[in-house]
C-alpha positions in Angstrom: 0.0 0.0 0.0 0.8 3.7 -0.4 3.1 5.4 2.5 0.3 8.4 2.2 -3.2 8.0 0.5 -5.9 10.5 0.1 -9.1 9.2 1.6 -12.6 11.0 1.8 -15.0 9.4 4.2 -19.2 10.1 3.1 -21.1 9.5 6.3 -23.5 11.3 8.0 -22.8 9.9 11.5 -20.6 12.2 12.4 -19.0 10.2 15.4 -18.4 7.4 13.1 -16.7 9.2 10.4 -14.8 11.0 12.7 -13.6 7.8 14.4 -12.8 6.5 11.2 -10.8 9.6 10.0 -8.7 9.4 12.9 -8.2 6.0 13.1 -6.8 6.3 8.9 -4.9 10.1 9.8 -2.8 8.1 12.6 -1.8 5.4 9.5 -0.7 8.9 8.2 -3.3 8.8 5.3 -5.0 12.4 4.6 -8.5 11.9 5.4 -11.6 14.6 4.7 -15.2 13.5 5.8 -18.4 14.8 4.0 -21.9 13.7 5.0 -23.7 13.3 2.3 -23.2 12.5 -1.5 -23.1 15.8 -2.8 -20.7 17.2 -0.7 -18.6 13.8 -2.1 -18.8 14.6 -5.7 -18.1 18.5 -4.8 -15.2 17.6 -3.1 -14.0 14.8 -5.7 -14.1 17.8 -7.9 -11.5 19.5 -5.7 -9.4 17.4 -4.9 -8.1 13.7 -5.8 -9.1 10.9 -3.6 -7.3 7.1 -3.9 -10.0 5.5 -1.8 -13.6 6.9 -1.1 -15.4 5.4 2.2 -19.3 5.7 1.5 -22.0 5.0 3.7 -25.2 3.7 1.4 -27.6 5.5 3.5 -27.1 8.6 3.5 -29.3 12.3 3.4 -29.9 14.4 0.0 -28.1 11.7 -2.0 -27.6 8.6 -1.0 -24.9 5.9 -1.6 -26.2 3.9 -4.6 -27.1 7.5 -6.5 -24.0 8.7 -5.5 -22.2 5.5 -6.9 -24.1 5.8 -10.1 -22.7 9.6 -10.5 -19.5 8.7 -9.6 -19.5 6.0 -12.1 -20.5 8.6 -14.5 -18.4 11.5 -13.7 -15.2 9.6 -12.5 -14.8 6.5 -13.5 -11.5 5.7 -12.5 -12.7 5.9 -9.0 -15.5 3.5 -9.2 -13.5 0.3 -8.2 -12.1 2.5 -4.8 -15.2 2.8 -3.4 -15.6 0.9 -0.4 -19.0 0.7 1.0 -19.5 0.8 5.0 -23.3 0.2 5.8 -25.5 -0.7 8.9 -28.1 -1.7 6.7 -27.7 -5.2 5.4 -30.8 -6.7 6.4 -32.1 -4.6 3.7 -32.7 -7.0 0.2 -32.3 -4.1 -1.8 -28.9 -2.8 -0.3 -27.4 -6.4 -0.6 -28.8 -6.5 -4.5 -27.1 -3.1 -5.6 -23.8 -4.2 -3.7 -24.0 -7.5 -5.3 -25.0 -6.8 -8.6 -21.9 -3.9 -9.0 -19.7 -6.4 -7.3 -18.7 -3.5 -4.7 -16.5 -3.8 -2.1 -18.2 -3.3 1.1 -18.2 -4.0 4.9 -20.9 -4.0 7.9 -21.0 -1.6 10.4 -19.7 -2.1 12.8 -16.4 -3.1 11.5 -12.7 -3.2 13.0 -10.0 -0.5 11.7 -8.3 -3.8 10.6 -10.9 -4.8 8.4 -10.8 -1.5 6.6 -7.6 -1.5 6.1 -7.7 -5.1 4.6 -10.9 -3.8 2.5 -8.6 -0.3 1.6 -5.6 -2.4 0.4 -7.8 -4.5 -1.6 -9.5 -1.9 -3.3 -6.5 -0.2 -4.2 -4.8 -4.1 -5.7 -8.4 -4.2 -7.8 -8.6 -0.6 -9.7 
């Protein structure tokens, strides 16, 4: 893996995302956090991300419209998006993971499971 990456986080928990941004700054990766999609593809415009954390449920735009943007307006940045979601007793969030063969990981999750999931996004792009 990268000695620095650039890493935005898209989660409207704000305690989790800034758990998660601390727990990547002290790997010495430079983390930002937005909470919802739109923010995401704002700041993708300003700035370049390796790995982009998204939760799927998530206020104005959530993480399967956001994905479909993203797909859209950046494509090279499709295969680093990592999904961390709470809500995998939903059918239709499983599908739309599933059916983009996304990388993804229940909340909660350990800081060594993401970066597992972070290194194997960044061996698949």
């Amino acid at each position: 893996m990268q000695t620095t990456l650039t890493i935005l986080v898209v989660d409207d928990e704000t305690s989790f995302a800034t758990a998660l941004a601390a727990l990547l700054s002290r790997d010495g990766h430079q983390v930002d956090t937005v909470e919802n999609g739109n923010a995401a593809l704002l700041q993708i415009q300003a700035r370049h991300y390796d790995v982009i954390l998204s939760d799927l449920r998530l206020p104005e735009l959530d993480g399967q419209d956001f994905y479909h943007l993203l797909k859209n307006d950046s494509p090279d940045l499709q295969r680093r998006v990592i999904f961390l979601t709470g809500d995998i007793l939903n059918p239709m969030s499983i599908e739309f993971l599933e059916q983009h063969n996304l990388l993804w990981l229940p909340k909660p999750c350990s800081g060594a499971q993401v970066r597992e999931m972070i290194q194997q996004a960044l061996r698949d792009a």
